[in-house]
Short mmCIF file of the C-alpha atoms (twelve columns), coordinates in Angstrom:
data_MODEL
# 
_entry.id   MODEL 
# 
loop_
_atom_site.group_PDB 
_atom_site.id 
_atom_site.type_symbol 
_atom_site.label_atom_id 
_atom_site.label_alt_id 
_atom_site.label_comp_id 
_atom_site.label_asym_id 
_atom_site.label_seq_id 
_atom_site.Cartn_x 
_atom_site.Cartn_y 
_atom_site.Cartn_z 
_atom_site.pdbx_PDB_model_num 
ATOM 1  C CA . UNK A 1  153.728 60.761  91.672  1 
ATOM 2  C CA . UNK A 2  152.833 64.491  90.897  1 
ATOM 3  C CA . UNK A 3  148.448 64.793  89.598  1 
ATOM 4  C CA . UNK A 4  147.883 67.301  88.156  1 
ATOM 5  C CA . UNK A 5  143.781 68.769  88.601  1 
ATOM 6  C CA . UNK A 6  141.931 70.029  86.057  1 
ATOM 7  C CA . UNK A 7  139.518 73.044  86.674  1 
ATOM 8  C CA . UNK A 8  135.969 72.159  84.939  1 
ATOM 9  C CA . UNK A 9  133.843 75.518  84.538  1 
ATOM 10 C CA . UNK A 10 130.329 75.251  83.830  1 
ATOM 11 C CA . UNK A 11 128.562 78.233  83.005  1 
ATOM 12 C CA . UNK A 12 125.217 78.279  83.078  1 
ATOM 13 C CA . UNK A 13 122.826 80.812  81.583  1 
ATOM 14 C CA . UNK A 14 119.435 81.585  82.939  1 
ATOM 15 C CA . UNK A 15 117.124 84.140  80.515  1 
ATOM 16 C CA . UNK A 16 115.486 86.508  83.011  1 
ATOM 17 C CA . UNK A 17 113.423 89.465  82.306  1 
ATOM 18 C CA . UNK A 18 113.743 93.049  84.335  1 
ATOM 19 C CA . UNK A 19 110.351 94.000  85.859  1 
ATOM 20 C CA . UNK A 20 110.052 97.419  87.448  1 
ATOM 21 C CA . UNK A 21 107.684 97.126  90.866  1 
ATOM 22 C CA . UNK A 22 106.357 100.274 92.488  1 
ATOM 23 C CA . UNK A 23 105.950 99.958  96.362  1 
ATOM 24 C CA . UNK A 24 104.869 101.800 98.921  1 
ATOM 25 C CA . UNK A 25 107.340 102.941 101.157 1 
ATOM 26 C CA . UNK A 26 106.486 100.615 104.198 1 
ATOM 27 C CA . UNK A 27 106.459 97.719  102.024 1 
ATOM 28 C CA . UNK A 28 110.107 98.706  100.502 1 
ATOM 29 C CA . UNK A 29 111.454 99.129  103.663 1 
ATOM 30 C CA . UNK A 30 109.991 95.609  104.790 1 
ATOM 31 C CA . UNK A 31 111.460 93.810  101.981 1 
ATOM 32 C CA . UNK A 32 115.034 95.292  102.337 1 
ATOM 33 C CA . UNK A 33 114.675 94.808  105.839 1 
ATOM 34 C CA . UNK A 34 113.951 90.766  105.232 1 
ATOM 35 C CA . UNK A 35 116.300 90.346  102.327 1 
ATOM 36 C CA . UNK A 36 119.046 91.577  105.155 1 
ATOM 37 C CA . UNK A 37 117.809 89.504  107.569 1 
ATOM 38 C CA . UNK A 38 117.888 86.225  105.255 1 
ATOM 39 C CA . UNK A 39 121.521 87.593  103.736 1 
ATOM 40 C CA . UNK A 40 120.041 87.002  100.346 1 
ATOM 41 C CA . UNK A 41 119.104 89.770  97.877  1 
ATOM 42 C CA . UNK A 42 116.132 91.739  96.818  1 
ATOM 43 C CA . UNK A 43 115.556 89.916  93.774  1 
ATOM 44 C CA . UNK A 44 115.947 86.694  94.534  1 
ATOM 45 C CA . UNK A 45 113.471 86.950  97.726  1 
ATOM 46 C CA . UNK A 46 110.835 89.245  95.615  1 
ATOM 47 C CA . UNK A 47 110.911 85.789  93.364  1 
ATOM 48 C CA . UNK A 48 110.844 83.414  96.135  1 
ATOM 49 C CA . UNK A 49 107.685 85.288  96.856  1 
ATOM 50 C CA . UNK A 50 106.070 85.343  93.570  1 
ATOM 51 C CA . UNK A 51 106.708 81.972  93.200  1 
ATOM 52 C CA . UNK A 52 104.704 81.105  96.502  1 
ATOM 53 C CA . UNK A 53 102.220 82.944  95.597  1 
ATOM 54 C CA . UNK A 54 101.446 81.784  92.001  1 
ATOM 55 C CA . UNK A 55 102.607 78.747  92.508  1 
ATOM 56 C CA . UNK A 56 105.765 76.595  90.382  1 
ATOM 57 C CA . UNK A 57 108.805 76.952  92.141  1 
ATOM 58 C CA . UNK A 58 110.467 75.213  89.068  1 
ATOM 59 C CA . UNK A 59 109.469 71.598  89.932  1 
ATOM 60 C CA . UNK A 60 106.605 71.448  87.010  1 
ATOM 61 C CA . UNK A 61 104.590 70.284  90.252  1 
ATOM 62 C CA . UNK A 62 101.733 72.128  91.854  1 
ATOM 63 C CA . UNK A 63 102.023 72.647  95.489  1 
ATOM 64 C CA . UNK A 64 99.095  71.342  97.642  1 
ATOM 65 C CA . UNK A 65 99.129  74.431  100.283 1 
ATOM 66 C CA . UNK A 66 97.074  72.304  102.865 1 
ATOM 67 C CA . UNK A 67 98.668  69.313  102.588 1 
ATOM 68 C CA . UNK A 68 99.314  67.762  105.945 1 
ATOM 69 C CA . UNK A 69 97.909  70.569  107.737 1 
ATOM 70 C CA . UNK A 70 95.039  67.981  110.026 1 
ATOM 71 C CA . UNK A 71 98.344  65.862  110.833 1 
ATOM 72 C CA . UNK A 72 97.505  65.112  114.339 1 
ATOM 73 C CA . UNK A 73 100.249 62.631  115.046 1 
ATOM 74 C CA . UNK A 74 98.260  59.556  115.712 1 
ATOM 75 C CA . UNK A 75 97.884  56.562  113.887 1 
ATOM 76 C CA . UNK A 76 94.188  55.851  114.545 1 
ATOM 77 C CA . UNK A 77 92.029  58.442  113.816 1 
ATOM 78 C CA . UNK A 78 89.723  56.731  111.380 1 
ATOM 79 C CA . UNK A 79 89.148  54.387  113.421 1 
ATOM 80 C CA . UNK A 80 88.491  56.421  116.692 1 
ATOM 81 C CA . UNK A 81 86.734  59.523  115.145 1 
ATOM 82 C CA . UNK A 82 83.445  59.247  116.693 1 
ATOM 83 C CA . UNK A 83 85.038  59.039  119.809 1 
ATOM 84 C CA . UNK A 84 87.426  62.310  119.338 1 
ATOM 85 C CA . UNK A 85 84.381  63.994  117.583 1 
ATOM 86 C CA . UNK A 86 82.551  63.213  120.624 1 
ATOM 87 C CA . UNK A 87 85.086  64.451  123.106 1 
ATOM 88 C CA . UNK A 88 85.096  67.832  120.990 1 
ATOM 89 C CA . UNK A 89 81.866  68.649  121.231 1 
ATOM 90 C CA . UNK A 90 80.962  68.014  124.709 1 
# 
């Protein structure tokens, strides 16, 4: 028995607006250089970028930047804190 397969296209449109950046010629060069690097283009690391800095990335969520940055990898630091504290300052 012979199946045939059907081909489903979705096209998807995404409205984006051209911005025109000036750069200084170091920075240029350091952005083409890293967009070649990553094998990804200009634009889509120049809004990778923007989007760390402001913030979004799409997920509606804001990003805590700090978040899990004291992660010490033990399991008992509230309860031994004096002790570390102690160990740290002397």
């Amino acid at each position: 028995m012979c199946r045939s397969k059907t081909l489903t296209l979705m096209v998807c449109w995404h409205t984006m607006k051209r911005t025109t950046v000036k750069l200084p010629d170091e920075l240029d060069a350091r952005l083409r250089h890293e967009a070649q690097r990553r094998g990804t283009t200009i634009s889509d690391l120049t809004r990778e970028a923007i989007e760390a800095h402001l913030g979004g990335g799409g997920s509606g969520r804001r990003r805590l930047l700090a978040a899990g940055a004291g992660a010490s990898g033990l399991s008992d630091v509230s309860e031994q804190i004096e002790k570390i504290l102690r160990a740290e300052v002397a």
